[in-house]
C-alpha positions as CSV (number, residue, x, y, z in Angstrom):
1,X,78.7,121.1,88.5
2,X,82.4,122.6,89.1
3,X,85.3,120.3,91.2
4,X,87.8,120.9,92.7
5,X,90.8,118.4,92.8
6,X,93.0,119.0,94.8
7,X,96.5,119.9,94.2
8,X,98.3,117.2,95.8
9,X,97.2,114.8,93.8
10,X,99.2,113.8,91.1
11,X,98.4,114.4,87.3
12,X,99.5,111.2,86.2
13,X,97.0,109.1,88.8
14,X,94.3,111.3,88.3
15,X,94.3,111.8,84.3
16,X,91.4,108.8,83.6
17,X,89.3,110.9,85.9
18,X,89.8,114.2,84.4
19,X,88.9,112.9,81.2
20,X,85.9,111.4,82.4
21,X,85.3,115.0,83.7
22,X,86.0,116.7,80.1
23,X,83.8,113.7,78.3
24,X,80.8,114.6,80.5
25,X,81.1,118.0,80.6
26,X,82.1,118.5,84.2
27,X,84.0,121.7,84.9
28,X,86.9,121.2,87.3
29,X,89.5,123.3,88.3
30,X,93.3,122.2,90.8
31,X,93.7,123.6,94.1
32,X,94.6,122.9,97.8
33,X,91.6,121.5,99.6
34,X,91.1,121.3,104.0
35,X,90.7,117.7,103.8
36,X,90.2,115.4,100.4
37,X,90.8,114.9,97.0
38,X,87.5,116.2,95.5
39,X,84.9,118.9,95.9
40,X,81.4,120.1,94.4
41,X,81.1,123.6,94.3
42,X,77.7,123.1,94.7
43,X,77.9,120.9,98.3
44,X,80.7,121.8,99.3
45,X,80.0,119.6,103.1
46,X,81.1,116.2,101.2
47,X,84.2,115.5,100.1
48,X,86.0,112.1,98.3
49,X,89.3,111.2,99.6
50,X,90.6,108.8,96.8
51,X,92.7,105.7,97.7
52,X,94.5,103.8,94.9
53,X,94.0,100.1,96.6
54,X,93.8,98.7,99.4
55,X,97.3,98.4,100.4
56,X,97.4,102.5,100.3
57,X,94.1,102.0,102.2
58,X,95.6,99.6,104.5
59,X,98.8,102.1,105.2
60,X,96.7,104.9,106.4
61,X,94.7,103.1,108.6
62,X,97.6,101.2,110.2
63,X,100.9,102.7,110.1
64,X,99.4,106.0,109.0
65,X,96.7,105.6,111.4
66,X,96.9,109.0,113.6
67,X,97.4,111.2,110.9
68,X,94.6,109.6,108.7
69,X,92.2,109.9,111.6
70,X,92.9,113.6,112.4
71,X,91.5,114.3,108.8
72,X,88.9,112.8,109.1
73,X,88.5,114.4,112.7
74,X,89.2,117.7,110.8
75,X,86.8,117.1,108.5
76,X,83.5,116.5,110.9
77,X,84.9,119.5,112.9
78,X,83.9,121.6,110.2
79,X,80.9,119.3,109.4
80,X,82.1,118.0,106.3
81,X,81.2,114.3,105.4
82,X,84.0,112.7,104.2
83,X,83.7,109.7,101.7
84,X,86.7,107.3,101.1
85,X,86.5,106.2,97.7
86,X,89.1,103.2,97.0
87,X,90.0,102.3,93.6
88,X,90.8,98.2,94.2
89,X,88.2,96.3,92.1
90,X,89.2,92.8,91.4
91,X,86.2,91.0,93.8
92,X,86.0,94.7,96.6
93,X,82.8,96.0,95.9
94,X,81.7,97.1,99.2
95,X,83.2,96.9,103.2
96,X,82.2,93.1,103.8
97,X,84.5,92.1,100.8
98,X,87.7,93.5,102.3
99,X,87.5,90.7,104.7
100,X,88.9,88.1,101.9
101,X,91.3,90.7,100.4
102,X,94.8,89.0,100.8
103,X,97.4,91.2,101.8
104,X,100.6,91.0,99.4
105,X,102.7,92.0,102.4
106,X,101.3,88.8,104.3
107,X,104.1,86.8,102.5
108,X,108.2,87.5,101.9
109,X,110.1,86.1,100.1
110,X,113.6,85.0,100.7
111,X,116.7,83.0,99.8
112,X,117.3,80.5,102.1
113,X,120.9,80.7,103.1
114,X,121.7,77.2,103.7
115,X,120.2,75.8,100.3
116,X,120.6,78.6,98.1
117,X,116.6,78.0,97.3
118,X,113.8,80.5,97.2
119,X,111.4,80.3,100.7
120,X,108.1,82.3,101.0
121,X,107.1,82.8,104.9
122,X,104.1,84.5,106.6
123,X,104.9,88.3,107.9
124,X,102.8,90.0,110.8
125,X,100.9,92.3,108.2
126,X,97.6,92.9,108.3
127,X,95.0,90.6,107.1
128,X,91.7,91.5,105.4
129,X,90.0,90.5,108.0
130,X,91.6,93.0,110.4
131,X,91.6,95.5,108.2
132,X,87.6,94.9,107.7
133,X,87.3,95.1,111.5
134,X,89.9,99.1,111.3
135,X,87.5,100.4,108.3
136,X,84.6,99.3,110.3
137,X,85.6,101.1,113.4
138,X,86.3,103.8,111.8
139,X,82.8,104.4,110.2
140,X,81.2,104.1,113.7
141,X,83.9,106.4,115.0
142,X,84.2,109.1,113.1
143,X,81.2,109.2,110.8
144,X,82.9,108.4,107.3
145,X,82.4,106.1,104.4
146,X,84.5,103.6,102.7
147,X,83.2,102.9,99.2
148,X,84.5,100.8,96.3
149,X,84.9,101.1,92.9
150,X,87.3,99.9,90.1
151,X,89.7,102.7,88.3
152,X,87.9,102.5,85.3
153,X,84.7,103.8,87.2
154,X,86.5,106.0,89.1
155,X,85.6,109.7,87.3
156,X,82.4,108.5,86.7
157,X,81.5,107.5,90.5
158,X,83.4,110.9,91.8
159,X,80.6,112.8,90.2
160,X,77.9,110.3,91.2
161,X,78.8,110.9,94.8
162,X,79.1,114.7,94.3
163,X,75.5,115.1,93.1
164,X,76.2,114.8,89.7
165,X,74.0,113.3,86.8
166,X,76.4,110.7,84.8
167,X,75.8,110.9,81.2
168,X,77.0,108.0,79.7
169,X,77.5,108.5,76.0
């Protein structure tokens, strides 16, 4: 098996992955990729796109959401599958569990000016439930997958999905 990361992604998020790479003998390799974050050499018609969490998730979808799409669109142009692999844990194991994710950007905090105190009050940002309903349309759409995993799993699922046999030591 031989990946390819590519180069935009940055060496201090990625270096748990790598090392899972090195510990089970993957060979991988930085450089620009079409669409993604990671490549088999071996299939190269599916790609990961890696998210951090589901606020980065969230962003792309939403205020991201044209640019985000035209990869993806990109993508099945060229009739690549395109998987997006998010990196949340903490109770997101698959789609259905985003609809309980609570947004940290659903509450603000401020300092009330009349009594000097502390207030919390509800913002307009997306709730789990919408999001749910986004990532949803957006399988049906466009053809792509949004699976979960937590960061410590992360290397390890990248070369499940690829095709790879995971050798845990």
């Amino acid at each position: 098996m031989n990946i390819q990361i590519d180069s935009r992604e940055k060496a201090r998020a990625i270096r748990k992955i790598v090392a899972e790479f090195d510990r089970q003998g993957v060979d991988h390799f930085v450089s620009k990729l079409y669409v993604g974050d990671y490549m088999n050499y071996d299939n190269p018609r599916l790609i990961i796109d890696r998210k951090q969490d589901l606020t980065e998730l969230c962003g792309n979808v939403c205020q991201g959401h044209n640019r985000f799409r035209d990869e993806i669109l990109r993508a099945r142009e060229h009739g690549i599958e395109i998987i997006i692999l998010c990196e949340h844990g903490r109770g997101i194991e698959c789609l259905e569990d985003v609809i309980w994710w609570r947004n940290p950007r659903r509450v603000e905090r401020y300092k009330d000016p009349h009594t000097g105190r502390w207030m919390e009050r509800e913002t307009k940002a997306t709730t789990g439930d919408k999001l749910y309903k986004i990532l949803c349309t957006f399988e049906r759409k466009y053809g792509c997958r949004f699976l979960f995993c937590e960061k410590k799993d992360t290397g390890k699922r990248i070369i499940e999905l690829l095709g790879g046999d995971c050798h845990d030591q």
